[in-house]
N, C-alpha and C positions, 0 to 999 in steps of 0.2 A: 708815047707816054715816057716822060724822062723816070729812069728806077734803076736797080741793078737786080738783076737776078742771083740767085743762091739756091742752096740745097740746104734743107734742117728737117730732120727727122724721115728721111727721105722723100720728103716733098717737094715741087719745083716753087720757090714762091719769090717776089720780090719786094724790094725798100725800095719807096716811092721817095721822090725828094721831097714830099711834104710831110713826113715822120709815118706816114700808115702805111700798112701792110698790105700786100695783092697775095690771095691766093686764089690762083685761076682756076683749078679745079673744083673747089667748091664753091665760084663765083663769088667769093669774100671777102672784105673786106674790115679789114679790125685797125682800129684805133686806138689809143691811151691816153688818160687824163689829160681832158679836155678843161676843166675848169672852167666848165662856163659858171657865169654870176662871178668875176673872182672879183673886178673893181667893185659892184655893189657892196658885195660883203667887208671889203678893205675899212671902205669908210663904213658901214652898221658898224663896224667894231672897232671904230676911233683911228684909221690908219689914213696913208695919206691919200687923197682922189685922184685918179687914174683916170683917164680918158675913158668913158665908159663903150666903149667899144670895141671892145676883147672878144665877149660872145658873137656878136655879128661878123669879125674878121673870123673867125673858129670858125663860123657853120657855113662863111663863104668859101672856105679852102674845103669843108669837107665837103660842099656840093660839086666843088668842082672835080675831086678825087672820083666821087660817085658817076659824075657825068663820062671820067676818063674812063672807069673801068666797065658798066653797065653792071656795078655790085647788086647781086640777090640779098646779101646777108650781110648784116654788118653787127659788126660786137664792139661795144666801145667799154675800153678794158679798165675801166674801175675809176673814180674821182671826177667823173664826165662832170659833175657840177663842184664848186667850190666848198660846197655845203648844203644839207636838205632842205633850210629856208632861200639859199641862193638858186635852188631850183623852180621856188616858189615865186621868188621873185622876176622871173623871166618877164622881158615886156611881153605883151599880147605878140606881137609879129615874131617875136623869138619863137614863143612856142608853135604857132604857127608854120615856124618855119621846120622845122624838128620835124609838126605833124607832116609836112607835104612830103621831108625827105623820106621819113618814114612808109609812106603809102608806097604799096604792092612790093614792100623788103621785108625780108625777118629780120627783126630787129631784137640785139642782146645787151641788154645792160648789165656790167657786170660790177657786183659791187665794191666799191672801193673804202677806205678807212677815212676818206671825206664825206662819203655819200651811201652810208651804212644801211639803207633800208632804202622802202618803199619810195619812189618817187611820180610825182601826178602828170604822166604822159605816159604814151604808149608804150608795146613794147614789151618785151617777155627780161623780169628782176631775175637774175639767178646771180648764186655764191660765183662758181665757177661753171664752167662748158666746155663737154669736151664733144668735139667736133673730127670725124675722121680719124687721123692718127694724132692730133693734137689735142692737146687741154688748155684751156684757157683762162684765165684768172689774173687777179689785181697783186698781190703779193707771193712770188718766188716761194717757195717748198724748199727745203734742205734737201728730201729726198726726190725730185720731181724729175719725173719723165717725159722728154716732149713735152716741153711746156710752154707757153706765151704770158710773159705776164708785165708788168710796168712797175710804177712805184715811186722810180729810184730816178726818174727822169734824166738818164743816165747822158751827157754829153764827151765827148774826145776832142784833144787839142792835137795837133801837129803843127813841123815848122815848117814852112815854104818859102823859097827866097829869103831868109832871115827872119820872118816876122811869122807870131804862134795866130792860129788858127781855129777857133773850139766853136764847133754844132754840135747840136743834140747826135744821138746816134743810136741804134741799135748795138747792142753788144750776145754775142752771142757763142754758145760753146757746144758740146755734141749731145748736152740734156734738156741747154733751155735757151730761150731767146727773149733777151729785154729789149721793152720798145721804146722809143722815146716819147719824150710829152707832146704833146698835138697842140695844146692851147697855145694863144698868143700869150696872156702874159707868166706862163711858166717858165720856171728857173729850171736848173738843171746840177746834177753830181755829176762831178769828174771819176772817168774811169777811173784816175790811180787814187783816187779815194778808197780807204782800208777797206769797206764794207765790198765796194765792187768789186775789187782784186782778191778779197776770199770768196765771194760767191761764184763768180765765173772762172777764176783760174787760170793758170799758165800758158794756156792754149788759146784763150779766149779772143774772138775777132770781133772788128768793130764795124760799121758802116756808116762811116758820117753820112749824115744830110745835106740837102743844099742843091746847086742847080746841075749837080755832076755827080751823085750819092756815090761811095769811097769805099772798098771795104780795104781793111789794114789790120796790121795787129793790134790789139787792146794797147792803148797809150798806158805807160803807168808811171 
């Protein structure tokens, strides 16, 4: 399984190269804004059409994620759909496919400021979860301890051989850990963007993604 391992909160866990998380010990496996439905929704709301196979490249990496680790539990950390009608709109086999991955997992949706409430699939809705020594949740806390959460779909550049470099990345400091976006068609904030660099701070490390996941200092 290409990842790198780390230590947060005193936990063994690892950054997969496909933006999710492994934590072995409680057979887990969490992800962050997924944005499925996100091409449907573009154009319902006048934007421009996208190749409509965003959600299906999404659930084919996270089947594959599932298949690498044999996850029990998965928490998908807040904006999993673009919106509550883009939930709605899922083709038949999408959902479908959701249900299969779902069977015999506990499954956590957790929610996010895309996908604010109730959504018609399986699967246990909660604000946040906290799990072992961690909690988990869609948007960061000022004062949060041990925490996991997403949002900011946080990406790091570097230079290599002369030319800049930017993957999504976890970023992460000694109270919390941002994850990066899981969807295909998400964008992403740069670490030295003002917002990151006050919430994570002068210590803050990052873990590019990609097919050699990185960890370095927060780019800024």
């Amino acid at each position: 399984m290409n990842s790198l391992e780390f230590s947060f909160a005193g936990q063994h866990l690892y950054a997969m190269a496909s933006g999710a998380l492994w934590w072995p010990d409680q057979r887990l496996l969490c992800v962050s804004d997924l944005h499925l439905g996100k091409s449907e929704r573009l154009v319902r709301r006048g934007g421009p059409a996208l190749p409509p196979y965003d959600s299906r490249d999404t659930l084919d990496r996270l089947s594959a994620d599932l298949d690498r680790t044999g996850a029990e539990q998965v928490v998908c950390l807040g904006d999993s759909f673009d919106d509550l009608d883009a939930s709605k709109a899922l083709e038949a086999s999408e959902k479908l496919r959701i249900t299969t991955l779902q069977a015999g997992r506990r499954w956590i949706w957790i929610e996010g400021n895309h996908d604010p409430g109730p959504i018609e699939l399986g699967g246990t809705h909660l604000f946040e979860w906290a799990c072992g020594a961690l909690t988990f949740r869609h948007i960061a806390q000022d004062d949060a301890q041990r925490e996991v959460s997403g949002h900011f779909h946080p990406k790091a550049q570097l230079r290599v051989k002369g030319r800049a470099i930017s993957r999504p990345a976890f970023l992460l400091n000694q109270v919390r850990l941002l994850m990066p976006a899981y969807g295909t068609y998400t964008g992403g904030l740069r670490s030295s963007d003002q917002a990151l660099s006050d919430l994570m701070g002068s210590e803050a490390m990052a873990i590019l993604t990609g097919p050699n996941p990185q960890l370095i200092p927060m780019p800024r």
